[in-house]
mmCIF file of the N, C-alpha and C atoms, coordinates in Angstrom:
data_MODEL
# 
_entry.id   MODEL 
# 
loop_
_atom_site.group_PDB 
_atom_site.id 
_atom_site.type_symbol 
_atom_site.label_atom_id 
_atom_site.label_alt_id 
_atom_site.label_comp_id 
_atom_site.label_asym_id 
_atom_site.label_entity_id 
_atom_site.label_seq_id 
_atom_site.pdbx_PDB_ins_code 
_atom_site.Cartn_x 
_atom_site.Cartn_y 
_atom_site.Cartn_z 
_atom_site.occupancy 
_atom_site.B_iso_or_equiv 
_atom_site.pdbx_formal_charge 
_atom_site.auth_seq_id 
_atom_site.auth_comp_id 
_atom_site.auth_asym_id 
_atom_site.auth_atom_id 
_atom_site.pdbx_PDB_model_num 
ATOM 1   N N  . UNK A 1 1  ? 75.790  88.405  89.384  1.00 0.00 ? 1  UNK A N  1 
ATOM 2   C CA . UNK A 1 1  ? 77.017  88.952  88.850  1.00 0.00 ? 1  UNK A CA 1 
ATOM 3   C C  . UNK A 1 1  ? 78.093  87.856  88.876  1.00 0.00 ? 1  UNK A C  1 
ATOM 4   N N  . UNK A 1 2  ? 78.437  87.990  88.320  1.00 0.00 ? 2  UNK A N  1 
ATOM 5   C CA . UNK A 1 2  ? 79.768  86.994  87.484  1.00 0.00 ? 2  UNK A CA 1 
ATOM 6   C C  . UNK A 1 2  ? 81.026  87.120  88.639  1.00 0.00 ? 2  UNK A C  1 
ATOM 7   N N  . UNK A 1 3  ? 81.605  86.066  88.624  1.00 0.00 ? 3  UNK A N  1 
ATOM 8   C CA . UNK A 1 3  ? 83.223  86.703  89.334  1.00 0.00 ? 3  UNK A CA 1 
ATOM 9   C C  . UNK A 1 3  ? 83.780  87.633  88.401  1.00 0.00 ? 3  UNK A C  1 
ATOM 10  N N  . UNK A 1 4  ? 83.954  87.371  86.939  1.00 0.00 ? 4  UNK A N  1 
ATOM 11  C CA . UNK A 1 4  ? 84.628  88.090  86.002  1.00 0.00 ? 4  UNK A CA 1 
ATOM 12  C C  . UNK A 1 4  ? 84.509  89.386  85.996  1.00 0.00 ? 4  UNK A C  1 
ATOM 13  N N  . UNK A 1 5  ? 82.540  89.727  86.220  1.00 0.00 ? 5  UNK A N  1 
ATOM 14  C CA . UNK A 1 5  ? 82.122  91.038  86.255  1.00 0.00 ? 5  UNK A CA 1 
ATOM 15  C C  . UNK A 1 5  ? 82.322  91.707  87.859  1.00 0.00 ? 5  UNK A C  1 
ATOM 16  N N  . UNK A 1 6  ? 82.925  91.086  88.895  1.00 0.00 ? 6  UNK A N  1 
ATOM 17  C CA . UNK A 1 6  ? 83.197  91.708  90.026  1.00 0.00 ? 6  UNK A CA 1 
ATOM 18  C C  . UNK A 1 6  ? 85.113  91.721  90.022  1.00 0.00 ? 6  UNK A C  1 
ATOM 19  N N  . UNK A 1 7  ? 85.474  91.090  88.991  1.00 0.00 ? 7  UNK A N  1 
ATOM 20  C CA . UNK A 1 7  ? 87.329  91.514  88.916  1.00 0.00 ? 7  UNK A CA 1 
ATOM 21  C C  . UNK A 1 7  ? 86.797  92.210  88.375  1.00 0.00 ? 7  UNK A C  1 
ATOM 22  N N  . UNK A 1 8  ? 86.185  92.203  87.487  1.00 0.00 ? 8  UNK A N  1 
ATOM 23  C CA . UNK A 1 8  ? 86.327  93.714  85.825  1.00 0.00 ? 8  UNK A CA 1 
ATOM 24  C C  . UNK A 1 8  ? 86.251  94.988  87.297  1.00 0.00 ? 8  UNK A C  1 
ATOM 25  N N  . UNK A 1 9  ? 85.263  95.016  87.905  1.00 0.00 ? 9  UNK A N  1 
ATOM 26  C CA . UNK A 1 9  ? 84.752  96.498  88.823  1.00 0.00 ? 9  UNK A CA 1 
ATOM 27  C C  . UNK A 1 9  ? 85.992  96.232  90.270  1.00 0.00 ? 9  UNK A C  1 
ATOM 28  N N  . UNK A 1 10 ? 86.276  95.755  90.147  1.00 0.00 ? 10 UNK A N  1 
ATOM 29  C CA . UNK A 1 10 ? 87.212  95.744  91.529  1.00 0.00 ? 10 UNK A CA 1 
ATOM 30  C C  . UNK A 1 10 ? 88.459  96.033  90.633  1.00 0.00 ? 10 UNK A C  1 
ATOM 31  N N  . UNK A 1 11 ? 88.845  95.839  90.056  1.00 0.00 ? 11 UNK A N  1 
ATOM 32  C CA . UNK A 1 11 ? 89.999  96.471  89.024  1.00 0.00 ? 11 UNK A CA 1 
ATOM 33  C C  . UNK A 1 11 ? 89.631  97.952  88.667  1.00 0.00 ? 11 UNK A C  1 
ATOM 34  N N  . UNK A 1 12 ? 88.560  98.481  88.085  1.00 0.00 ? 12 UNK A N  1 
ATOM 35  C CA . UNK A 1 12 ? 88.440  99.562  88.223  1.00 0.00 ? 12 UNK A CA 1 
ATOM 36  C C  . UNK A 1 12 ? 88.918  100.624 89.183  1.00 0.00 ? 12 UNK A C  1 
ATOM 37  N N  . UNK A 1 13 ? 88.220  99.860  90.535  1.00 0.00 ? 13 UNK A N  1 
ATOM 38  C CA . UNK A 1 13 ? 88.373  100.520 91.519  1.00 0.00 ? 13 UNK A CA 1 
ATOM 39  C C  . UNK A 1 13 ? 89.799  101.060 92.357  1.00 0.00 ? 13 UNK A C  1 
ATOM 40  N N  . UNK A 1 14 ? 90.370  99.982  91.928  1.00 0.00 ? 14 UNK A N  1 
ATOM 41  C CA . UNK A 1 14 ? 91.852  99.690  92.064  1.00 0.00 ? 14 UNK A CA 1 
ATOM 42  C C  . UNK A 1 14 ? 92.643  100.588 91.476  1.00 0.00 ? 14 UNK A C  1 
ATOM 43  N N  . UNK A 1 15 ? 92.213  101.073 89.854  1.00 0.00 ? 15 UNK A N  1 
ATOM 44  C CA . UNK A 1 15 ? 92.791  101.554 88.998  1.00 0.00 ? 15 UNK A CA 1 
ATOM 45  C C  . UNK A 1 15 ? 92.652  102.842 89.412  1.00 0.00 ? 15 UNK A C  1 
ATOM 46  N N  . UNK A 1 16 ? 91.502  103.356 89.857  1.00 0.00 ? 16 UNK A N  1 
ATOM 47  C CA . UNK A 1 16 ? 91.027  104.820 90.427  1.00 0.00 ? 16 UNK A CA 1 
ATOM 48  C C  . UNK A 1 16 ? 91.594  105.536 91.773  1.00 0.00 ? 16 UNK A C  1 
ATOM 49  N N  . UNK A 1 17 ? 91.307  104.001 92.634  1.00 0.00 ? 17 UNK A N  1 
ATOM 50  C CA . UNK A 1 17 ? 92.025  104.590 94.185  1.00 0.00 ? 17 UNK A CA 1 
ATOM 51  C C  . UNK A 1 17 ? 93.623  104.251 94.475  1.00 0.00 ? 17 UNK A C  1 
ATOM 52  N N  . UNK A 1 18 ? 94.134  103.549 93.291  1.00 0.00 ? 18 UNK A N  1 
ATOM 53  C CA . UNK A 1 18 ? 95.552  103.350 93.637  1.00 0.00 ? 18 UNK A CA 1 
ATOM 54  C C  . UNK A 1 18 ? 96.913  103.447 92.058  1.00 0.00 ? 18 UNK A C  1 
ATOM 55  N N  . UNK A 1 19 ? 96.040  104.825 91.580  1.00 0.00 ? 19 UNK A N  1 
ATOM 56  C CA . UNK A 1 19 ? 96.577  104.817 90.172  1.00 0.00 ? 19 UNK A CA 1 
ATOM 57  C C  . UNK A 1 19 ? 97.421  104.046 89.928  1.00 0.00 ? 19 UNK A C  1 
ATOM 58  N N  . UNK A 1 20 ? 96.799  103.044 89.399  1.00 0.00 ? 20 UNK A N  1 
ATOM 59  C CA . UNK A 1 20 ? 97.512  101.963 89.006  1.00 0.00 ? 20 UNK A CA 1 
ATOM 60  C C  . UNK A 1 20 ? 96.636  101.162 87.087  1.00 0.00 ? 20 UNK A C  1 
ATOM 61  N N  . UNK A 1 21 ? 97.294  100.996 86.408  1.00 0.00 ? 21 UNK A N  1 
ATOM 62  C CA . UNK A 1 21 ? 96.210  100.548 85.076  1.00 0.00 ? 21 UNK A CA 1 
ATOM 63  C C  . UNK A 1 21 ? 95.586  99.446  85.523  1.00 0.00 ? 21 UNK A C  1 
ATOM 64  N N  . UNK A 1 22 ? 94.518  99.484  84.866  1.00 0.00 ? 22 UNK A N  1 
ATOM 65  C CA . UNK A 1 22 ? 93.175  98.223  85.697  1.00 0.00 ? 22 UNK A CA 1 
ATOM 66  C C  . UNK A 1 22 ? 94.229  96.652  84.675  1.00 0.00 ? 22 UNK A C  1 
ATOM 67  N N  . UNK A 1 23 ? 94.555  96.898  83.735  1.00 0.00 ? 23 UNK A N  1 
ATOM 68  C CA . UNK A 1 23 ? 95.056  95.831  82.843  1.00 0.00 ? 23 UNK A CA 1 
ATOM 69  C C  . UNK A 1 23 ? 96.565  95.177  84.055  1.00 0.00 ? 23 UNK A C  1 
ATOM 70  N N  . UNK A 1 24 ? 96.992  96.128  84.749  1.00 0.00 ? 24 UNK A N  1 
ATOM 71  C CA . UNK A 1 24 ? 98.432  95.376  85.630  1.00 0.00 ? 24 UNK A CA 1 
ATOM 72  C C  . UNK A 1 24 ? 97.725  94.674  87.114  1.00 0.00 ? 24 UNK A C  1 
ATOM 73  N N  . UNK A 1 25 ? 96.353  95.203  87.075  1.00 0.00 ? 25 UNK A N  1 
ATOM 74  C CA . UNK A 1 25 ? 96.257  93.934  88.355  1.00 0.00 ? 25 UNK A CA 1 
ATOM 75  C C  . UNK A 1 25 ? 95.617  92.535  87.742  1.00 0.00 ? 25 UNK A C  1 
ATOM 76  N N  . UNK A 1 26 ? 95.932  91.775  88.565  1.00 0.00 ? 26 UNK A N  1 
ATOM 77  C CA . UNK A 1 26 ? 95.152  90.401  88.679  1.00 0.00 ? 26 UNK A CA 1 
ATOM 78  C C  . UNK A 1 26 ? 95.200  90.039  89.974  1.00 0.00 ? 26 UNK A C  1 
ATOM 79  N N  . UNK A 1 27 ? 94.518  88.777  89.832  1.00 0.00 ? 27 UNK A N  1 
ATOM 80  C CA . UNK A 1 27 ? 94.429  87.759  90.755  1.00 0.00 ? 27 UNK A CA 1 
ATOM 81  C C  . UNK A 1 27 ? 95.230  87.994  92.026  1.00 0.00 ? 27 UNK A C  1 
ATOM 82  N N  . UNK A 1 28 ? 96.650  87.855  91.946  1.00 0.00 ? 28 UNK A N  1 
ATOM 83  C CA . UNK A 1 28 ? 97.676  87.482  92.511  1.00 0.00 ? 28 UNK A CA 1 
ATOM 84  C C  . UNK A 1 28 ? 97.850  88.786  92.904  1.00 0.00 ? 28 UNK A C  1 
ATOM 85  N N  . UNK A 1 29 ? 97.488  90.292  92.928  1.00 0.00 ? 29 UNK A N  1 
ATOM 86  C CA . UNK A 1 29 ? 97.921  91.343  93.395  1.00 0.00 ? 29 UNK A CA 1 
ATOM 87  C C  . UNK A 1 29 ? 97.800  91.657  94.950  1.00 0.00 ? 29 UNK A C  1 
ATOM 88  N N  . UNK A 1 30 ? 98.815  91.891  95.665  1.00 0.00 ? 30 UNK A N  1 
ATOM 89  C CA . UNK A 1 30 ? 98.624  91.561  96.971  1.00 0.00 ? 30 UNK A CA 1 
ATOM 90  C C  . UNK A 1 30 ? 98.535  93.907  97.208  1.00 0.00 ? 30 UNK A C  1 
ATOM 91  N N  . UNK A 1 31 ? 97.267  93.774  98.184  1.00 0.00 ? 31 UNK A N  1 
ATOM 92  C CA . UNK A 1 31 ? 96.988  95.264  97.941  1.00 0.00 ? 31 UNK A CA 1 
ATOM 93  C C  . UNK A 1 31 ? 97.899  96.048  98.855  1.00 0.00 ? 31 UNK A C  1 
ATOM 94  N N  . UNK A 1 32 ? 98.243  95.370  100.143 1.00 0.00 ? 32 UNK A N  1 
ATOM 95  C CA . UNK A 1 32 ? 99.512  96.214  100.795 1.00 0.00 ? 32 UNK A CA 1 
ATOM 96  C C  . UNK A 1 32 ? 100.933 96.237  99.934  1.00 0.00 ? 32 UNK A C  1 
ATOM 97  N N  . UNK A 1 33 ? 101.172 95.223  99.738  1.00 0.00 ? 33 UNK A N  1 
ATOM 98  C CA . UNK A 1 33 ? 103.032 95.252  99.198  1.00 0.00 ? 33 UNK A CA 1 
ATOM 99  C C  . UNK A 1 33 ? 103.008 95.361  97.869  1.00 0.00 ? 33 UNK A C  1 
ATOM 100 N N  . UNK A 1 34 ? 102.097 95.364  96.925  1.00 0.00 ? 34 UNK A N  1 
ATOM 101 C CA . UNK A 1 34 ? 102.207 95.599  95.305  1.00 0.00 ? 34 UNK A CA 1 
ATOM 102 C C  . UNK A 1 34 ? 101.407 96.893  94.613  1.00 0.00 ? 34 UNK A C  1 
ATOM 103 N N  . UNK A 1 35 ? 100.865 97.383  96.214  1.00 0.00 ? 35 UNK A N  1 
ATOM 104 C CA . UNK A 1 35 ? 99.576  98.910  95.554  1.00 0.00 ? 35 UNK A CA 1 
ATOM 105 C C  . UNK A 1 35 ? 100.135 99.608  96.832  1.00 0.00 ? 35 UNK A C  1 
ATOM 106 N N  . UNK A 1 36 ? 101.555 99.027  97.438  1.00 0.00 ? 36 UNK A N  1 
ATOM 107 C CA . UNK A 1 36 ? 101.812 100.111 98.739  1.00 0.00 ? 36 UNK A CA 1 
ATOM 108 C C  . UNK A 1 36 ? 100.804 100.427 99.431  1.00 0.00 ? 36 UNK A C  1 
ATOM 109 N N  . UNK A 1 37 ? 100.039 99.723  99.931  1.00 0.00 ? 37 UNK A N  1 
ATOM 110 C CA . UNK A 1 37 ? 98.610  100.659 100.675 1.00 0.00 ? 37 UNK A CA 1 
ATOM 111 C C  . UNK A 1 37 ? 98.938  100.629 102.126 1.00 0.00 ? 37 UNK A C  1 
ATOM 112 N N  . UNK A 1 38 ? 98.633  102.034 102.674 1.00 0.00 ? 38 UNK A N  1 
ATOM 113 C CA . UNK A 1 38 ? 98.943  101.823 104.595 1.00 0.00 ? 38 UNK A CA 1 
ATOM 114 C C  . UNK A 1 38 ? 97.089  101.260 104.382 1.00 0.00 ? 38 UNK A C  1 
ATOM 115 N N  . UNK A 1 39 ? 97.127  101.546 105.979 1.00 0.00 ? 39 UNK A N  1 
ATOM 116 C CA . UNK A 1 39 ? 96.287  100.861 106.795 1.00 0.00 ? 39 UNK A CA 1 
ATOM 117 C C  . UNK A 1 39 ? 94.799  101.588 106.166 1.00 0.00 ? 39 UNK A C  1 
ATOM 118 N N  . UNK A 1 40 ? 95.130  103.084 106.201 1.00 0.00 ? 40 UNK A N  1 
ATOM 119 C CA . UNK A 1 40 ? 94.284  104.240 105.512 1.00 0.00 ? 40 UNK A CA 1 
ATOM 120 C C  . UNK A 1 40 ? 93.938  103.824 103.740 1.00 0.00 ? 40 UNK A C  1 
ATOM 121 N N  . UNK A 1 41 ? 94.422  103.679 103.160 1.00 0.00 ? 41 UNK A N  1 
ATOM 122 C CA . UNK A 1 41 ? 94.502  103.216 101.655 1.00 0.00 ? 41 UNK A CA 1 
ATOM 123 C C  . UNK A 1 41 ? 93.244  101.818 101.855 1.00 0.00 ? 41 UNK A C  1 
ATOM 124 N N  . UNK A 1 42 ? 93.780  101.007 102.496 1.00 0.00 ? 42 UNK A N  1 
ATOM 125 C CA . UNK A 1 42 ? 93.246  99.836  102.838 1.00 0.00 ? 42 UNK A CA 1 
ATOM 126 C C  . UNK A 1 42 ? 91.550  99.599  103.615 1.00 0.00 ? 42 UNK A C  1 
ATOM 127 N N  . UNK A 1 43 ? 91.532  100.495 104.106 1.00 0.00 ? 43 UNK A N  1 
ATOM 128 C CA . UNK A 1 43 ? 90.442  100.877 104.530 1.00 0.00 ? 43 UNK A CA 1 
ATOM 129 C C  . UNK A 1 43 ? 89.169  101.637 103.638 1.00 0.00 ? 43 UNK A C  1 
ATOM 130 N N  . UNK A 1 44 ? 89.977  103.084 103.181 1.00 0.00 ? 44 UNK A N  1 
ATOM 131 C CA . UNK A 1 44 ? 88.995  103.383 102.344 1.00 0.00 ? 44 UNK A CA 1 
ATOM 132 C C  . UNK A 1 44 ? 88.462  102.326 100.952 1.00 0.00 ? 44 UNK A C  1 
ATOM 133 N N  . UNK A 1 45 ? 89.363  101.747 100.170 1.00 0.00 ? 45 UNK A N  1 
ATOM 134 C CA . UNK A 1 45 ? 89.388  100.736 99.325  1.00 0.00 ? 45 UNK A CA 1 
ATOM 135 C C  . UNK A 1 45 ? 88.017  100.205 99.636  1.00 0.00 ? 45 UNK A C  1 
ATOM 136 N N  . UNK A 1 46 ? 88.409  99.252  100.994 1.00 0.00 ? 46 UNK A N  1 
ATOM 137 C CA . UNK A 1 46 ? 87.462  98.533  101.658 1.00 0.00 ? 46 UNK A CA 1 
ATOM 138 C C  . UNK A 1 46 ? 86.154  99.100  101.499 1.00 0.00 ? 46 UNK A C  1 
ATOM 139 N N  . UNK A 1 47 ? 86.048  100.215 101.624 1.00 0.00 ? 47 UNK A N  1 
ATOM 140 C CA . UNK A 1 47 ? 84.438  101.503 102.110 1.00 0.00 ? 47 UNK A CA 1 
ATOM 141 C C  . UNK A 1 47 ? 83.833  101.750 100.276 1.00 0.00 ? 47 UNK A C  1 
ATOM 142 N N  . UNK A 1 48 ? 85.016  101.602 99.341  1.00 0.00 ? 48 UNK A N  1 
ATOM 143 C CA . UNK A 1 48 ? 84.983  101.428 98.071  1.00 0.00 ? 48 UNK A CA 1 
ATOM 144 C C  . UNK A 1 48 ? 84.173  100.764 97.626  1.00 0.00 ? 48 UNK A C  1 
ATOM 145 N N  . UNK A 1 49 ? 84.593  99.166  98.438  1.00 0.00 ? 49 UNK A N  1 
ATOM 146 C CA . UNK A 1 49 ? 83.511  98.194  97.721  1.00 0.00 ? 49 UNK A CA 1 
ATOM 147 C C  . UNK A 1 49 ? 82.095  98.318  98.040  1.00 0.00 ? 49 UNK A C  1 
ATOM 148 N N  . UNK A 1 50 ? 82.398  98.175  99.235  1.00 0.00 ? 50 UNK A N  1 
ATOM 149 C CA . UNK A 1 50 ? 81.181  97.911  100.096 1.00 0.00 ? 50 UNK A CA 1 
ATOM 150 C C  . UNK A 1 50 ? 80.187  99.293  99.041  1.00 0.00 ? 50 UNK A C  1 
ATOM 151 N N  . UNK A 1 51 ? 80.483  100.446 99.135  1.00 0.00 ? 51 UNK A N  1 
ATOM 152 C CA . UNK A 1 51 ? 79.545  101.224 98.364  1.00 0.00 ? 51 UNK A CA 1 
ATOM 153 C C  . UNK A 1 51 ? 79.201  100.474 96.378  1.00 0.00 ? 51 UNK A C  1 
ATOM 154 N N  . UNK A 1 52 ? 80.176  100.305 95.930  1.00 0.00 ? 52 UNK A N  1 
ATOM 155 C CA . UNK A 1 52 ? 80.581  99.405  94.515  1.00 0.00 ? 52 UNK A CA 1 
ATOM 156 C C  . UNK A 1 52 ? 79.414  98.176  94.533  1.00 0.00 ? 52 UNK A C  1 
ATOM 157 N N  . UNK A 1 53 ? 79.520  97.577  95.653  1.00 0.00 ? 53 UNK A N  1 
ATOM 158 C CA . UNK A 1 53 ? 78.541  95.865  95.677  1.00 0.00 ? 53 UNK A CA 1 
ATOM 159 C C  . UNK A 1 53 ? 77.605  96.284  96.560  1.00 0.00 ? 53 UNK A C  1 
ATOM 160 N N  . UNK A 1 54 ? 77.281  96.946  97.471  1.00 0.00 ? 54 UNK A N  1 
ATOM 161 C CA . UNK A 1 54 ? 76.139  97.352  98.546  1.00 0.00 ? 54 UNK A CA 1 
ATOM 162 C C  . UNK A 1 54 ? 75.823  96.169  99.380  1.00 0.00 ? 54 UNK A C  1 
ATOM 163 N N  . UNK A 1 55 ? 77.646  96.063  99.942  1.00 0.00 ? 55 UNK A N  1 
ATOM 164 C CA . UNK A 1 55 ? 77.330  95.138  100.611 1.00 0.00 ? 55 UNK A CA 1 
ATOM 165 C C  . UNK A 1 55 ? 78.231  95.355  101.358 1.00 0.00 ? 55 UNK A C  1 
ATOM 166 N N  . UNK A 1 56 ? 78.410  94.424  103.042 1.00 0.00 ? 56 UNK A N  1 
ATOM 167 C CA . UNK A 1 56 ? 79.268  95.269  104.011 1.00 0.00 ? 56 UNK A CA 1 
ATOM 168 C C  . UNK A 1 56 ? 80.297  94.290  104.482 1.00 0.00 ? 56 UNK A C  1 
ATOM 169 N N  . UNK A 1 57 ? 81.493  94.921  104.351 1.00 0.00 ? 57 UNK A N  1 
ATOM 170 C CA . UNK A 1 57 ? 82.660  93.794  104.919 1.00 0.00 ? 57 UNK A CA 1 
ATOM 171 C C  . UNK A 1 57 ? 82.877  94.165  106.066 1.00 0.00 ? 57 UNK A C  1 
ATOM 172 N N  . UNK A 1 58 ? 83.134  92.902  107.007 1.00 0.00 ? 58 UNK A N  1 
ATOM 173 C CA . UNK A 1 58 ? 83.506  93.255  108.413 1.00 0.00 ? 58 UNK A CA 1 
ATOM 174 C C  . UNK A 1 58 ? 84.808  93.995  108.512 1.00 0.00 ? 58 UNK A C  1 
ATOM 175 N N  . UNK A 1 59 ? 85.328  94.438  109.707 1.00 0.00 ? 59 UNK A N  1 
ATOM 176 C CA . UNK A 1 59 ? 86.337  94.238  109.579 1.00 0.00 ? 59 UNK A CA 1 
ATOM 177 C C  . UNK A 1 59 ? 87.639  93.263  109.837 1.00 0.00 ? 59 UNK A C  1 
ATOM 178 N N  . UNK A 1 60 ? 87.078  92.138  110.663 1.00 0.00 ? 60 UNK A N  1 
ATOM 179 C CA . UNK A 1 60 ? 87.832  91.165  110.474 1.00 0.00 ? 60 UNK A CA 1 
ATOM 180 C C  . UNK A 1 60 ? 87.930  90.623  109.411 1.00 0.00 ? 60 UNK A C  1 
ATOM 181 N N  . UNK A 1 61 ? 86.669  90.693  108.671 1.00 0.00 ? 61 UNK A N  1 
ATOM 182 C CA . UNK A 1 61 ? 86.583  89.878  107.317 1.00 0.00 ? 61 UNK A CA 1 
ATOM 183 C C  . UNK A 1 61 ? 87.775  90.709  106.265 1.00 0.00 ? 61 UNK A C  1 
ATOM 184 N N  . UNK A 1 62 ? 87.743  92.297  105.919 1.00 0.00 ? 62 UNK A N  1 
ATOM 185 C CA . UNK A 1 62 ? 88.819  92.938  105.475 1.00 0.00 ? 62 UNK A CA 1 
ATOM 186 C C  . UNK A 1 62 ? 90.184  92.881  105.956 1.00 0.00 ? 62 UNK A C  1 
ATOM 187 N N  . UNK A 1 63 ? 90.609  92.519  107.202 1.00 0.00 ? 63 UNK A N  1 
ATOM 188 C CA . UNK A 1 63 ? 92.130  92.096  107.661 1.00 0.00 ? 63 UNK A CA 1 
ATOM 189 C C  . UNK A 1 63 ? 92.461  90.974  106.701 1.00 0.00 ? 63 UNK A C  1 
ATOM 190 N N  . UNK A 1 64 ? 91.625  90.189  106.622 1.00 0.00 ? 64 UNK A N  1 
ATOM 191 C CA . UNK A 1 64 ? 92.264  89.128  105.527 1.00 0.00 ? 64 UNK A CA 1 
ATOM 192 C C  . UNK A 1 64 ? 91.725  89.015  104.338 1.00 0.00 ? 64 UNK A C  1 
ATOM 193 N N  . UNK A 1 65 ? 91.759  90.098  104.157 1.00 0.00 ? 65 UNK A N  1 
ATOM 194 C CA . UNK A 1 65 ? 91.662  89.853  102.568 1.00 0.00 ? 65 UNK A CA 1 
ATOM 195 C C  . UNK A 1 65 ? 92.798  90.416  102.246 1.00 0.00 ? 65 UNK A C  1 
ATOM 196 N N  . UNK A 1 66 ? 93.937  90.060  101.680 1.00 0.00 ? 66 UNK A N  1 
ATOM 197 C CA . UNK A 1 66 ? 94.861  90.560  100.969 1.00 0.00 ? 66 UNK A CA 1 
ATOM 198 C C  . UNK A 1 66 ? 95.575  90.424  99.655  1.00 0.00 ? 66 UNK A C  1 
ATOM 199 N N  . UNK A 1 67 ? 94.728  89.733  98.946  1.00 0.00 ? 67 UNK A N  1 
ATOM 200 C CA . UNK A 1 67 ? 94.584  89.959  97.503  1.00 0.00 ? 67 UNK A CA 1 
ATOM 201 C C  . UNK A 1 67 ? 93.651  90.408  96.485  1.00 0.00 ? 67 UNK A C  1 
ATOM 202 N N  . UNK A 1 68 ? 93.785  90.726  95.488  1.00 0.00 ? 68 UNK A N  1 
ATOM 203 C CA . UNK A 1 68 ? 92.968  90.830  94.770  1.00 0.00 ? 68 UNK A CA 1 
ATOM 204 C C  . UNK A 1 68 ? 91.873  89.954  94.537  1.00 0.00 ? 68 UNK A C  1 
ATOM 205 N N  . UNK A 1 69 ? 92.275  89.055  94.099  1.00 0.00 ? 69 UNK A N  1 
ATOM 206 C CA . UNK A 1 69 ? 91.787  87.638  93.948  1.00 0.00 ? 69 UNK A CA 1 
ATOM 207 C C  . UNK A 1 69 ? 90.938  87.442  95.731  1.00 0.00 ? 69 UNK A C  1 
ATOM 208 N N  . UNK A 1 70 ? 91.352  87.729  96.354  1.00 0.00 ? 70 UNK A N  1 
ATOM 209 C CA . UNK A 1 70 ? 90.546  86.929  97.548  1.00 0.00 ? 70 UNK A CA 1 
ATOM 210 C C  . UNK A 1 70 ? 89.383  88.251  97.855  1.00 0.00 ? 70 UNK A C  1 
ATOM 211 N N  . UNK A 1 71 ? 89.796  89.633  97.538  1.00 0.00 ? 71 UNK A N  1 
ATOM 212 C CA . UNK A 1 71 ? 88.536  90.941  97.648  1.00 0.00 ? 71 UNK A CA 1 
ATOM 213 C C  . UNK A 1 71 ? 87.652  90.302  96.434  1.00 0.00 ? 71 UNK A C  1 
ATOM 214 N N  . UNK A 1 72 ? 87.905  89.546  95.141  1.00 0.00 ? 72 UNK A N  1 
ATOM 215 C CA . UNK A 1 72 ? 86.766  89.232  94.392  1.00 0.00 ? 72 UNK A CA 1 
ATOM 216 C C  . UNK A 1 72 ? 86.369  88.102  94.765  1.00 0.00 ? 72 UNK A C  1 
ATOM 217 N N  . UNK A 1 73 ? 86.610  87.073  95.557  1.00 0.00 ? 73 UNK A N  1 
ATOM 218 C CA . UNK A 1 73 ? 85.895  85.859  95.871  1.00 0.00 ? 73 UNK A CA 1 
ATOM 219 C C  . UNK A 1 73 ? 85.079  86.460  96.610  1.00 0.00 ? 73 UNK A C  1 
ATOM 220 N N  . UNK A 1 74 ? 85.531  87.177  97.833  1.00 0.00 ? 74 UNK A N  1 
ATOM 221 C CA . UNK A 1 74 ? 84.698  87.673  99.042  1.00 0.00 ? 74 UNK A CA 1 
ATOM 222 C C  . UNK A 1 74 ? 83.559  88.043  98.722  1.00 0.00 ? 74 UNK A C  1 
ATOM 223 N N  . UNK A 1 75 ? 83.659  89.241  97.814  1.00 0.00 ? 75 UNK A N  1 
ATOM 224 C CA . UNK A 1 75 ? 82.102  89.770  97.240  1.00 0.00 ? 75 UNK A CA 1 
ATOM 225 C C  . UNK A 1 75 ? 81.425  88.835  96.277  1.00 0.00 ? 75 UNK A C  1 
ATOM 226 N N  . UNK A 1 76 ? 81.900  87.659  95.200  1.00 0.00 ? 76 UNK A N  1 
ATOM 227 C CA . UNK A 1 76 ? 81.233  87.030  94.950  1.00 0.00 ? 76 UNK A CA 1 
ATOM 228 C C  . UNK A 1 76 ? 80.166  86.302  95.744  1.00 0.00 ? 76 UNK A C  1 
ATOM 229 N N  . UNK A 1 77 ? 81.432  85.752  97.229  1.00 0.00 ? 77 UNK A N  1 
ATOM 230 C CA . UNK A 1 77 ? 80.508  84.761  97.852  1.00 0.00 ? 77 UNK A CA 1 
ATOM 231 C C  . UNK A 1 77 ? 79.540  85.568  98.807  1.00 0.00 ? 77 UNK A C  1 
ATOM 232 N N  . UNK A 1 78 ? 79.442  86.961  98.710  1.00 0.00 ? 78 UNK A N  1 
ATOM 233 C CA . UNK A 1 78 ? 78.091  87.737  100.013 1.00 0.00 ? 78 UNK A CA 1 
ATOM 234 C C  . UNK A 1 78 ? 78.159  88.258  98.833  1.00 0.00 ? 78 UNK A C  1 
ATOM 235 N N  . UNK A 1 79 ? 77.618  89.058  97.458  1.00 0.00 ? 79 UNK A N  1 
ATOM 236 C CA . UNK A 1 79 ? 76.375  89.427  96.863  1.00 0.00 ? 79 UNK A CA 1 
ATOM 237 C C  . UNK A 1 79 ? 75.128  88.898  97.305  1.00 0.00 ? 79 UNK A C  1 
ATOM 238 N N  . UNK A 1 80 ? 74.132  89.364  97.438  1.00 0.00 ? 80 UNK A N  1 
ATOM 239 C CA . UNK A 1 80 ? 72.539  89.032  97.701  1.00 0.00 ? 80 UNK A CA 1 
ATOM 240 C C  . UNK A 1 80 ? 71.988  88.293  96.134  1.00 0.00 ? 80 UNK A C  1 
# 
């Protein structure tokens, strides 16, 4: 899978769990201060992907992720 094809589905996801249009995020979207997310928002998101890519983020590894852009590197770089 592509990075492109893991923004395209992580934008989705975004668009679904934080009604927000998949076309206003990018890269640069920071998911606490630009999608308002508490700790709860942030978490399930997280449980989002991991079901989305079938793959499992720690949770240290999810404390820092706080962009968009850095939730699609992450799963690029652990896809199987």
């Amino acid at each position: 899978m592509t990075r492109d094809e893991v923004f395209t589905k992580v934008a989705q996801i975004i668009g679904s769990h934080f009604d927000i249009e998949e076309q206003e995020v990018t890269d640069q979207t920071n998911i606490k201060n630009d999608l308002n997310a508490d700790s709860i928002s942030v978490m399930e998101f997280v449980l989002d992907l991991e079901e989305a890519f079938g793959t499992e983020i720690s949770d240290e590894d999810a404390e820092q992720i706080e962009t968009v852009g850095a939730a699609v590197d992450y799963i690029t770089n652990h896809l199987a």
